[in-house]
C-alpha positions, 0 to 999 in steps of 0.5 A, a space after each residue: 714340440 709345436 703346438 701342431 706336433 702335440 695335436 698331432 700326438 694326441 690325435 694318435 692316441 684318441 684316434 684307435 677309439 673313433 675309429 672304432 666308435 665309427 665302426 659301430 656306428 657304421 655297422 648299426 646304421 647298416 642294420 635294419 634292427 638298429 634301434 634308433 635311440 640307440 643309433 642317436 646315443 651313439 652319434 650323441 657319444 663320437 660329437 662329444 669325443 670329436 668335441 673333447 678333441 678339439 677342446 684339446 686342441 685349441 687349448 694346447 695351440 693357445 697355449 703355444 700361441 701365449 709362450 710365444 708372444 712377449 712383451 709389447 711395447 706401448 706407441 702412442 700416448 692419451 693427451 688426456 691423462 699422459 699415459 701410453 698404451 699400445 693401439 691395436 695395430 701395433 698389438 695385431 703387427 706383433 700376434 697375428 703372425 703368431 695366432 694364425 701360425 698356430 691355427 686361430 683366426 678371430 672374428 669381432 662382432 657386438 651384442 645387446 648389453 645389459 644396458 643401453 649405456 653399453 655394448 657388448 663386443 664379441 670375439 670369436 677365436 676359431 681354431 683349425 681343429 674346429 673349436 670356437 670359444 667367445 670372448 666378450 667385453 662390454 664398453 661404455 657408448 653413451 659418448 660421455 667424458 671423464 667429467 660426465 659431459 657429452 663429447 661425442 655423438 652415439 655414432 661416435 660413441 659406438 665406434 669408440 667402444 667397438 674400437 677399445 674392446 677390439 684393443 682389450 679382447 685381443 689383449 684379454 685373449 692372447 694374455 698380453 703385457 704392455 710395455 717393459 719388465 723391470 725385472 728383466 730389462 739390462 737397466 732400461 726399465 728407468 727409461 721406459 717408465 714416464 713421468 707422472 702427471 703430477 711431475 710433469 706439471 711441476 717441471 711447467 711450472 719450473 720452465 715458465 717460473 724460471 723463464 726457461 725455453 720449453 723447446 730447447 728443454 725437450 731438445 736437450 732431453 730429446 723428447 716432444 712434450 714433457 710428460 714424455 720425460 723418462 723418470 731417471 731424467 726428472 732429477 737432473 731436469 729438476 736439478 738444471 731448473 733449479 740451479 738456472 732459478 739459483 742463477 737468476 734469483 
């Protein structure tokens, strides 16, 4: 059973009580004696029935929505600190498809932060049953580097951080993993996992000491840089290193 076919069921099953709430209402908003506190408590009672509702049903789409999306592989790689992450098209290509099947819809926008150094990005995940719930971030803006100076105007700053909490919100929201189960990969985690910034300088080190080429290593390991080396290959890139400085010791 889809996200839509229990909605649906639920409906069935809430629906006999509105519309019998709604007949009250009906018939008291028809009679000149109806007291109006009374009229207000009513209509207060069917917003929150309709509320509760459409709680229910964002909940259970989200829920459809979060069993359907898997795993997302990372795309593109942070030259600053070697790593890999996935960016938001490649996250948004895989869940929008998935998001909007089951009803939501998501709108971005920005607060005030607790401090200027901040901003506050704001999601609003809409379903089609009529609930909203906001999700927020707030992101650094104050253009500064990992070692404090600055590299970028505000300007610039602010579009960075907008950009980054887009990024982690949709992830935050949908409960997105980035990249590979090592779990449950039929042998390919060793392939997925890159080597670390540590090991990456280490093999420089080997390729210039030992007067190797850095383009015919990458060709041989079929990579574009080093630190896009797999770590089940670190070994015999090591090993080839070391038997070449062996060579010519």
């Amino acid at each position: 059973m889809n996200a839509v076919e229990k909605v649906e069921t639920r409906q069935e099953l809430v629906a006999p009580q509105q519309e019998s709430l709604l007949a009250v209402i009906g018939r008291a908003a028809q009679d000149p004696n109806t007291d109006v506190t009374k009229m207000e408590r009513l209509m207060a009672m069917y917003e929150r029935m309709e509320s509760h509702r459409a709680e229910a049903a964002f909940n259970e789409a989200m829920m459809d929505a979060q069993a359907r999306i898997g795993r997302i592989g990372a795309d593109k790689q942070n030259t600053q600190t070697h790593s890999w992450y996935a960016t938001y098209a490649a996250i948004d290509r895989e869940v929008r498809p998935v998001y909007t099947d089951c009803g939501f819809s998501l709108s971005f926008n920005t607060e005030a932060a607790p401090t200027p150094e901040l901003l506050r990005v704001v999601c609003y995940v809409s379903h089609r049953a009529g609930f909203t719930r906001t999700y927020s971030v707030d992101m650094p803006a104050d253009g500064k580097g990992a070692k404090g100076g600055d590299v970028m105007t505000k300007t610039h700053a602010a579009g960075s951080a907008m950009s980054y909490g887009q990024r982690y919100l949709l992830k935050l929201i949908f409960n997105i993993a980035i990249g590979v189960d090592p779990d449950d990969d039929d042998g390919n985690a060793a392939a997925a996992e890159i080597i670390t910034q540590d090991q990456a300088a280490k093999l420089r080190e080997w390729i210039k000491s030992t007067g190797s080429d850095l383009v015919k290593f990458c060709k041989v390991f079929k990579i574009d840089v080093v630190e896009q080396l797999a770590m089940r290959d670190y070994g015999p890139a090591m090993a080839m290193l070391e038997t070449k400085a062996k060579r010519h010791g």
